[in-house]
N, C-alpha and C positions, 0 to 999 in steps of 0.2 A: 388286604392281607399281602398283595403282590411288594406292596411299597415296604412293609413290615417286615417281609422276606427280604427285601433286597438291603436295608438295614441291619439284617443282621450276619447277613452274609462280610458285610462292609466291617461290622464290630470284630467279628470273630476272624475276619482276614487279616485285622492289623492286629489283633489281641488284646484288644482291647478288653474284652468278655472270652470264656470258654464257650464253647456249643452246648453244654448242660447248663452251664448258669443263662445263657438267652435262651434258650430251651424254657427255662422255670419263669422268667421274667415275663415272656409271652403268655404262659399259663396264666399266671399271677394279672394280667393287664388285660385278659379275656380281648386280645386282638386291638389293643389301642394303642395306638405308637408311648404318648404319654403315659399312662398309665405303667406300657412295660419299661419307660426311659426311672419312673418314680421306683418300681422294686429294682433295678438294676442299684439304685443311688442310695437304698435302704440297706445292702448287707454290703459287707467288706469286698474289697476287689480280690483276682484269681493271685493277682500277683504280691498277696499280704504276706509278711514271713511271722506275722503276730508278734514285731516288735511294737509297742506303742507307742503313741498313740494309736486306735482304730482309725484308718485312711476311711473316707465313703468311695462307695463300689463308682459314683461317677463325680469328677471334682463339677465345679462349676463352669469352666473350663470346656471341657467335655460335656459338657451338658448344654453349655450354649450353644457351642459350637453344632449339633447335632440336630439343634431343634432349626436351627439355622439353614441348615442346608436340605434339612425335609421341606420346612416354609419355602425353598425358593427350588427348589425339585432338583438339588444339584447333590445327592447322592453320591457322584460319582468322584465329584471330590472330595468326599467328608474324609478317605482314608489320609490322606495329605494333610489334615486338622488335624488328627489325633495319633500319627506312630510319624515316624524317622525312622527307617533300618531298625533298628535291636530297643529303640528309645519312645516309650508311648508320653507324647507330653501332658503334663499335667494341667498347668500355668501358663499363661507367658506372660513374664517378667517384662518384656518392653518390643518396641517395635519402630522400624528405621525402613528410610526407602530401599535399604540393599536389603535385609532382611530381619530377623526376629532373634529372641532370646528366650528361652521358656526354662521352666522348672520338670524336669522330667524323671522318669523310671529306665533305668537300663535294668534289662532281663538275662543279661549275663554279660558277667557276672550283677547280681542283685544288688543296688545304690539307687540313689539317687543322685541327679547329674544337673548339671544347668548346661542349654544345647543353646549355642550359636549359631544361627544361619546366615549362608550369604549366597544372594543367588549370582551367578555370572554373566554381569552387565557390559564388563571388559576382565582381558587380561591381566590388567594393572590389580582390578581391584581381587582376582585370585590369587595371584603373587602375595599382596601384603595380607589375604588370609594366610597364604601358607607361613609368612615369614613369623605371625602371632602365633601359631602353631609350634613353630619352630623355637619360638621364645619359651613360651610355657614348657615344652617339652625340654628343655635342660635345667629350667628355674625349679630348685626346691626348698621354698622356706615358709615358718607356720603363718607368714603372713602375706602370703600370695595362695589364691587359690589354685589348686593340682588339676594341673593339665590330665586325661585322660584319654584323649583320641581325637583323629582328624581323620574324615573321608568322604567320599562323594556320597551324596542320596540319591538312593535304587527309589522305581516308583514300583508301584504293585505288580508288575511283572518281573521285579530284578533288573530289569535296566537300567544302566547308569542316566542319569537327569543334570543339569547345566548349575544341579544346587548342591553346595557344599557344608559341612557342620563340621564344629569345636564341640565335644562332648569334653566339659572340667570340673571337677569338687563342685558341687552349690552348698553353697554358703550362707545358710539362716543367720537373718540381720534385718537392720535399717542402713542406708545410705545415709551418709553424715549428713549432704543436704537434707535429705528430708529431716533427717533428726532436728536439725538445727531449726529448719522451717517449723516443727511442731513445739520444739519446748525450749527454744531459744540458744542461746549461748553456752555450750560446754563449759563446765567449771574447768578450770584449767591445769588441775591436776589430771583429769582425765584425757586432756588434749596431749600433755606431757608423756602421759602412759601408751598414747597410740601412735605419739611422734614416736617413740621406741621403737615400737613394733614396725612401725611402717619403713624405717631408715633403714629397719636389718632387711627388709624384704629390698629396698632399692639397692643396697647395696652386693645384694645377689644380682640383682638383675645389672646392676653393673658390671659385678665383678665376668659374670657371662659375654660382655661385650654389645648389653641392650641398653637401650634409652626409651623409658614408657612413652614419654612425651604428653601424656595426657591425665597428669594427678591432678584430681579436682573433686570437691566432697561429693558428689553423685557416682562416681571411682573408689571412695572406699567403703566398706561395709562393716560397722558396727558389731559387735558380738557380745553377747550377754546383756545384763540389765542394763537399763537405762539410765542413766548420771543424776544423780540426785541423795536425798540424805539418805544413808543406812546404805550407800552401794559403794564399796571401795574400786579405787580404780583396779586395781590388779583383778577384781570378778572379772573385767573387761576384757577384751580387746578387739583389732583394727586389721581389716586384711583387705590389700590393692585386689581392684580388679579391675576385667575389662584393657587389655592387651591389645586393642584394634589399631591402635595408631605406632606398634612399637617399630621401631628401627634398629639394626645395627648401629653402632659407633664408627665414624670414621667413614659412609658411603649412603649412599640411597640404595643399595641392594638392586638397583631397575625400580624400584618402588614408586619412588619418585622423581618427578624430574624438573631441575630448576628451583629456582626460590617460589617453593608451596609453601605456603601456611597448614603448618599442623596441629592441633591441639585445641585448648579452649581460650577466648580470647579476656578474662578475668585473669588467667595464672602461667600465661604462657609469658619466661623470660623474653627480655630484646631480643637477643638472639634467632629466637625461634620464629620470631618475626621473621626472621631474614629468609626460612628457612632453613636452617642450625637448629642441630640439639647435639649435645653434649651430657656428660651423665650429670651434670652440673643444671643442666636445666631443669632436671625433676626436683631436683631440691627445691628452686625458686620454686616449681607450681607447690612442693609440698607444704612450704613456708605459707603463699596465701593462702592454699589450703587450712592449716592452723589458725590462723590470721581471720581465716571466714569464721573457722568452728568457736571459738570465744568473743567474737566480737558479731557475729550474725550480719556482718557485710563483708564482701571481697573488698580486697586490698585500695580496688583501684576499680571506678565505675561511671561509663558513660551513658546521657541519653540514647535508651534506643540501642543498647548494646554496640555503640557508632565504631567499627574499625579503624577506623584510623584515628579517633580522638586513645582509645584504647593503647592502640600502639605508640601513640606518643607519650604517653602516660605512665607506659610500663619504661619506656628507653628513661623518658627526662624526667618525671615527677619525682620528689623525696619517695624516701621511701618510709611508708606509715608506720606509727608507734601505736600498737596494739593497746598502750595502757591509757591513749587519750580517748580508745571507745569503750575500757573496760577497763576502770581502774585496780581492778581488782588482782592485775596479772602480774608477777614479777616480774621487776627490773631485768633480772637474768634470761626469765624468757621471754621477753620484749625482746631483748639482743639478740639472742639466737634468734629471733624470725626476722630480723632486719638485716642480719647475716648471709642470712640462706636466701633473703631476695634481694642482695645484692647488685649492681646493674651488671657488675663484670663477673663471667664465671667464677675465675679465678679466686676469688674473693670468698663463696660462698664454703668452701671445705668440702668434705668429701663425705659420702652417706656413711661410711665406717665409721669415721671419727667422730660426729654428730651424736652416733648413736651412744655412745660414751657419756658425753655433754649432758641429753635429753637425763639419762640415766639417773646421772649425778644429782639431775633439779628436781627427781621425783622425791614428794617427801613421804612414799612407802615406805620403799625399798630401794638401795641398788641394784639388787638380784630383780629379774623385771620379771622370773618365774610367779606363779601365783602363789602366795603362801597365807594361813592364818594370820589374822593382828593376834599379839597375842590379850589379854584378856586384861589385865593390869594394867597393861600400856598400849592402848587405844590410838591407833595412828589418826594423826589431826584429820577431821572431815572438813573438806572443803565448806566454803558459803560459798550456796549456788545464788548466782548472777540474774537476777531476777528484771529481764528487758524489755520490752514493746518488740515484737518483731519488725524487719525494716517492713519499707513500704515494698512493694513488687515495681521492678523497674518498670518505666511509662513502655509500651509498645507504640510501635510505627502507628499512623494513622491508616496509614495503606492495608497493614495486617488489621489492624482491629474492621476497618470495613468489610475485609474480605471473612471474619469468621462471619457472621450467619448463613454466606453461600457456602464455602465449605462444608461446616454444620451439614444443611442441607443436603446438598451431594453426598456428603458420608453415609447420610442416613438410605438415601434412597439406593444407593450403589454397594457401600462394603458393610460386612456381616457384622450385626454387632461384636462379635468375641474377636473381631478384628479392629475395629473404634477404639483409639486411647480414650480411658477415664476423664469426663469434664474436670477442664482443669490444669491433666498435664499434656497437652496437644501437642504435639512434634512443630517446628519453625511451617511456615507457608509452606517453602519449597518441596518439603517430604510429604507434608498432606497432597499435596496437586501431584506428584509422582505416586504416592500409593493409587490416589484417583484413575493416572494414566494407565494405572495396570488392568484397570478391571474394564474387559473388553467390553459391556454395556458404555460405557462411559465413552470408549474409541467410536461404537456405531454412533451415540450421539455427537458426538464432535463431526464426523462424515456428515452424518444429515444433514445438519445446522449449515456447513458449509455447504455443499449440494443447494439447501433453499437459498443460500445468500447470490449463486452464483445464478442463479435461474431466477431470482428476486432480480440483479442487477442486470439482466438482458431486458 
């Protein structure tokens, strides 16, 4: 019962539960941690306003995470699982060596939020959280998700902690890659409908004096039904997100320093090679971005993801014609994508005028609002593109040896509700740095070392 109390002390500290509702859930589980974790997850949480759907009183999430830190007696961090300052997380969305991304509840005012974290490993990388901050917070358009708050995380005493969070709009979707990874190729009046969307949102963050640097289909977020017969493009649409790598125009803000590579290396112009961006670069990533979504390969791809065959690829290679992997696409928008990844900025146009262009090729509407087809006159449905998905590019032989130890380690050292999903596993480097965080994993490395050097006497 001690462990039981101290659990629910932990639930009702962060808010997760009221003290009457674990109050009834202890009753209801007659003293079994399980039992009272199952009626907590049976009725609605404290914090439901009775919009529907009914939420369950504990996500899975939170339910992992809990059973988790009972199994390994560490209590004492569960509240750091489950609230942020004012934001109890629900989800997490994804997970990076600086920090995490979750689906959350703000308690006031009552939304839902998606929460960024980054813990402070340097200076530098606090700076360019504030500068994303700083981006979101003057950018307003429906196709960028709404900044909401930046501040430090207080730990359970209210003291400030060396970790920082972006509370913004979360935004119900799919990620265009995974879209594309599960049902192939975008018909390309829908790709036409989200270039719209997505050029007005660049051209905000332009016209602000920001450069994303990092448009790529895991960066946008899909909205509404999914592309296929009986779904006009206008039910849709397409909203940037993910702000982590953005820049002023014209300096490195302190952010960075010297020619750094920024962005992903599939859609990042020459230029940015260089370290340059320009607002002219987001177009190039935007283009292969389009370029992936109806033809289900990036523009331009080396063994091994290999940097520098990449980078020479992006400067000197032609530049691909979307209708020799999908014949299915206009002439007209072939051009535009071959436009916009132009080798020289100059060349590509500018995200205002594009958005015009895109406009013109849709065969809705110009108005790119959402409106009725009308009933007589049935706007043409696309034929959707029916492809073999590509193959998954080959991995290093070095990474592929090292997942089973990984694997292992993971399991033995970080929580499951902390493990990425088999499958989508972060690069080598972020797994072995999540690894180095977990202080069991530091005492083994001492030991190990310790035996080798009394091994070698």
């Amino acid at each position: 019962m001690a462990r039981l109390a101290e659990l629910g002390a932990v639930l009702v500290g962060c808010r997760v539960v009221g003290r009457q509702r674990w109050e009834q859930a202890v009753r209801a589980g007659a003293g079994d941690p399980a039992r009272a974790l199952a009626a907590l997850a049976d009725d609605p949480p404290d914090w439901w306003d009775g919009t529907p759907p009914v939420p369950p009183g504990l996500t899975d999430y939170q339910r992992a995470a809990i059973e988790a830190r009972l199994a390994a007696g560490e209590l004492c961090q569960l509240g750091r699982d489950l609230a942020l300052n004012q934001f109890l997380l629900l989800d997490k969305l994804g997970q990076g060596a600086q920090g995490a991304v979750y689906r959350a509840r703000q308690l006031n005012p009552p939304r839902f939020v998606a929460v960024k974290t980054l813990v402070r490993d340097t200076d530098r990388g606090r700076r360019r959280f504030e500068q994303e901050a700083r981006a979101l917070l003057r950018v307003r358009h429906p196709a960028v998700a709404r900044f909401h708050l930046y501040e430090r995380v207080r730990d359970g005493a209210g003291e400030p902690t060396d970790e920082y969070l972006i509370a913004m709009e979360f935004v119900a979707g799919t990620d265009l890659g995974r879209l594309v990874r599960r049902a192939g190729p975008v018909p390309w009046p829908f790709a036409v409908r989200w270039a719209a969307d997505l050029l007005g949102g660049l051209a905000e963050i332009h016209r602000h004096g920001f450069v994303h640097r990092d448009v790529k289909p895991e960066n946008v977020m899909t909205v509404g039904p999914r592309p296929g017969p009986g779904v006009r493009p206008e039910d849709t649409a397409a909203r940037l997100l993910d702000f982590g790598a953005v820049q002023a125009v014209g300096g490195d803000d302190g952010v960075e320093g010297g020619r750094v590579f920024v962005g992903t290396r599939e859609y990042a112009p020459p230029e940015q090679w260089a370290g340059k961006a320009v607002p002219a670069s987001d177009l190039y990533a935007l283009g292969g971005t389009l370029f992936a979504a109806i033809t289900s390969r990036a523009p331009y791809r080396a063994p091994g993801r290999d940097p520098v065959a990449l980078q020479a690829a992006h400067t000197n290679d032609p530049v691909p014609d979307a209708r020799e992997r999908n014949p299915d696409v206009p002439a007209e928008l072939s051009r535009l994508l071959r436009r916009m990844m132009a080798k020289a900025p100059a060349d590509r146009g500018t995200a205002a005028g594009l958005v015009d262009e895109f406009r013109r090729l849709s065969p809705a509407a110009d108005d790119p609002r959402p409106r009725p087809v009308p009933v007589a006159a049935p706007a043409p449905k696309p034929r959707p593109v029916v492809r073999p998905a590509p193959a998954r590019e080959p991995r290093h032989p070095v990474a592929r040896a090292l997942d089973p130890v990984l694997a292992l380690l993971e399991r033995l050292f970080i929580p499951g509700h902390h493990r990425p999903p088999p499958g989508e596993e972060p690069p080598v480097p972020e797994r072995l740095v999540a690894l180095l965080r977990r202080p069991p994993v530091l005492v083994l490395l001492a030991a190990l070392l310790v035996g080798l050097v009394l091994w070698a006497r």
